[in-house]
NUZA-496648 format. One record per residue: residue in one letter; x, y, z of N, C-alpha, C in turn; residue number from 1. Coordinates in nm, 2 decimals. Layout:
BEGIN
residu/n_x/n_y/n_z/ca_x/ca_y/ca_z/c_x/c_y/c_z/num
a/X/Y/Z/X/Y/Z/X/Y/Z/NUM
...
//
This chain:
BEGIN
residu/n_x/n_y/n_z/ca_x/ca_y/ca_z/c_x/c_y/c_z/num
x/2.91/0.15/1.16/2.89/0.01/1.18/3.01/-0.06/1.10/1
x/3.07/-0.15/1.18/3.17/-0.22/1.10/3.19/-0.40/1.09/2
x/3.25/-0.45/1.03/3.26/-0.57/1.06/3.40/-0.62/0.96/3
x/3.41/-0.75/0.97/3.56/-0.77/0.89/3.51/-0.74/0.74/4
x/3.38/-0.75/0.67/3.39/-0.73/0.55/3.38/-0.54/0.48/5
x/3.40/-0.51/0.63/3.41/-0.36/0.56/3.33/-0.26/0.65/6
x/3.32/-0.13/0.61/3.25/-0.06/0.71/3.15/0.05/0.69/7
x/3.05/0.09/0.75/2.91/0.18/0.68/2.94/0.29/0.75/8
x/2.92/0.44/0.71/2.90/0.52/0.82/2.78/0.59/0.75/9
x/2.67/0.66/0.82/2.51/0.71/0.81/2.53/0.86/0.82/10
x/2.51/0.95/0.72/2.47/1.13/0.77/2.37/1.08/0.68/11
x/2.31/1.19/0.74/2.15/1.23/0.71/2.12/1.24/0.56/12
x/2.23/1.26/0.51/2.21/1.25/0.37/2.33/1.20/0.26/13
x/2.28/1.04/0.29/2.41/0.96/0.19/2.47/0.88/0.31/14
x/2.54/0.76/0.23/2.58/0.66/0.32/2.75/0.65/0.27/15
x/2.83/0.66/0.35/2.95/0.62/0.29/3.04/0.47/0.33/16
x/3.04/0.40/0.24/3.05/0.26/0.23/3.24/0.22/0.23/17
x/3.30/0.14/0.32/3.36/0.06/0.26/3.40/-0.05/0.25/18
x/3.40/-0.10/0.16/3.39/-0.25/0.15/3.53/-0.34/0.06/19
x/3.56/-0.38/0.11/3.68/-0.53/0.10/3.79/-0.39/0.05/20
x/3.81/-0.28/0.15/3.95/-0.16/0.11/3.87/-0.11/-0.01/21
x/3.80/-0.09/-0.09/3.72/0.04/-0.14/3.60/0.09/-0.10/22
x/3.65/0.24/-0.11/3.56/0.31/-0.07/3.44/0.39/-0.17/23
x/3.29/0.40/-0.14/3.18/0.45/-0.20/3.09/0.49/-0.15/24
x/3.07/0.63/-0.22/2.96/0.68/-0.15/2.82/0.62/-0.24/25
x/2.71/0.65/-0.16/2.57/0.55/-0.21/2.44/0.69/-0.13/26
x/2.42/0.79/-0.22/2.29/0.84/-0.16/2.18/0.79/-0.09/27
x/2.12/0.87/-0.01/2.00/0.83/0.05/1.96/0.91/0.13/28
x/1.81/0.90/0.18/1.78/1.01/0.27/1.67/0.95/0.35/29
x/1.74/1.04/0.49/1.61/0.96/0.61/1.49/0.99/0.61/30
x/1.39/0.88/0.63/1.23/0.98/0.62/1.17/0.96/0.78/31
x/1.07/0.99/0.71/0.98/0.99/0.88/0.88/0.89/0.82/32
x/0.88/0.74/0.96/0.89/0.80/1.07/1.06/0.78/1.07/33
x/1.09/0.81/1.22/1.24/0.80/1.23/1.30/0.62/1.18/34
x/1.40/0.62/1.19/1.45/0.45/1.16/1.42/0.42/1.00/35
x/1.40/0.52/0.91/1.36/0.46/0.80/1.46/0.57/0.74/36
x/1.52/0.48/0.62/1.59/0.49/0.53/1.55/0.50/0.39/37
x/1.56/0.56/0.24/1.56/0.54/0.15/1.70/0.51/0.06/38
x/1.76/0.41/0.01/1.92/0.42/-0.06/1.85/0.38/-0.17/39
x/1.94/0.50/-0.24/1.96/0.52/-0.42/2.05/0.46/-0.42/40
x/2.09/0.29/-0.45/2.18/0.25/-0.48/2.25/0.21/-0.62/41
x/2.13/0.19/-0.68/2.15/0.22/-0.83/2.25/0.30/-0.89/42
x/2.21/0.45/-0.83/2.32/0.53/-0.91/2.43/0.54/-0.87/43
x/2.48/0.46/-0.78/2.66/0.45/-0.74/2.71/0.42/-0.80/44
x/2.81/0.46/-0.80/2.98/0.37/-0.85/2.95/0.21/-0.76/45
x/2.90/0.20/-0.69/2.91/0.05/-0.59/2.78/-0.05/-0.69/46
x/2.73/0.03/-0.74/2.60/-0.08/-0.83/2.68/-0.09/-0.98/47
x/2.82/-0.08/-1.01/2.86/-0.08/-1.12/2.99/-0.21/-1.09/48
x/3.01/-0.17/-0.96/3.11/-0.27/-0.96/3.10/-0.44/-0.95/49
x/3.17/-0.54/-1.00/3.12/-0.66/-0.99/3.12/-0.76/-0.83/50
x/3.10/-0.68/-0.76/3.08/-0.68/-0.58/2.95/-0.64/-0.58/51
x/2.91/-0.59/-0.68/2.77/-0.50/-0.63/2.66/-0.57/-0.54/52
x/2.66/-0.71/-0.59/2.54/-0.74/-0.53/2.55/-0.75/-0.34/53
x/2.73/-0.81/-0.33/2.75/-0.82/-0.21/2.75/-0.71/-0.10/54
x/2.75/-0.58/-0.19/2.79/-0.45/-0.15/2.63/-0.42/-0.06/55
x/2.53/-0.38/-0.14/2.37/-0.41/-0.18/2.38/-0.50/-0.03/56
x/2.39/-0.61/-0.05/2.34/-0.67/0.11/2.43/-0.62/0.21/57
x/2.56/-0.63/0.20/2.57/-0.55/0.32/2.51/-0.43/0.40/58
x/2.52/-0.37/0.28/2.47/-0.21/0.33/2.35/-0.25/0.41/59
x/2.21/-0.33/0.34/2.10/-0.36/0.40/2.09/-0.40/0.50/60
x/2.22/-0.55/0.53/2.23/-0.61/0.66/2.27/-0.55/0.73/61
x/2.36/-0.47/0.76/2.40/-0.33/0.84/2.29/-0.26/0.87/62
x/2.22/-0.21/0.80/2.12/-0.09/0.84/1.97/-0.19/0.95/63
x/1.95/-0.26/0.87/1.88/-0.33/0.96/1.92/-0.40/1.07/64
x/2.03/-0.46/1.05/2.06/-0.48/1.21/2.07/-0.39/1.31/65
x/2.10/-0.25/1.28/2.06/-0.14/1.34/1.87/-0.10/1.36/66
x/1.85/-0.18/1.30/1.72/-0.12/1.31/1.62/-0.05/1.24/67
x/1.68/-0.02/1.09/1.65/0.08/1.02/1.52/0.03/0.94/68
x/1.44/0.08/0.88/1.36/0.02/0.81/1.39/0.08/0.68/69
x/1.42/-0.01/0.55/1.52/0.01/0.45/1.40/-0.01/0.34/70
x/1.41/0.11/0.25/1.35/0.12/0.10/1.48/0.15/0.03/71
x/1.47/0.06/-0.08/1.58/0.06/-0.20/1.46/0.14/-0.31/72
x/1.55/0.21/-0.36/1.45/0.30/-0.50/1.55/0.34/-0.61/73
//
């Protein structure tokens, strides 16, 4: 998923993020049922940076616009 503020890609385990030309990876793991997501965003390098919060909604807005059903933990 992309857009001009940067771009998401999803494996099954972990999300890799980039946003305004940096790149971050942000763990996570799909559950059941299907479409649902858990992101450990917390423990990133992306929850330290002072973008974090904007980072944080993107990722969310992205996943749900896909459809995902999103738990932050």
């Amino acid at each position: 998923m992309s857009s001009t503020e940067g771009e998401l890609r999803i494996a099954r385990v972990g999300l890799s993020v980039s946003f305004h030309g940096q790149q971050y990876d942000i763990d996570s793991e799909m559950l059941n049922p299907p479409m649902s997501i858990v992101i450990y965003f917390q423990r990133s390098l992306a929850a330290k940076t002072g973008d974090s919060e904007q980072i944080r909604q993107f990722v969310l807005d992205a996943l749900e616009f896909r459809g995902f059903k999103v738990e932050l933990a």
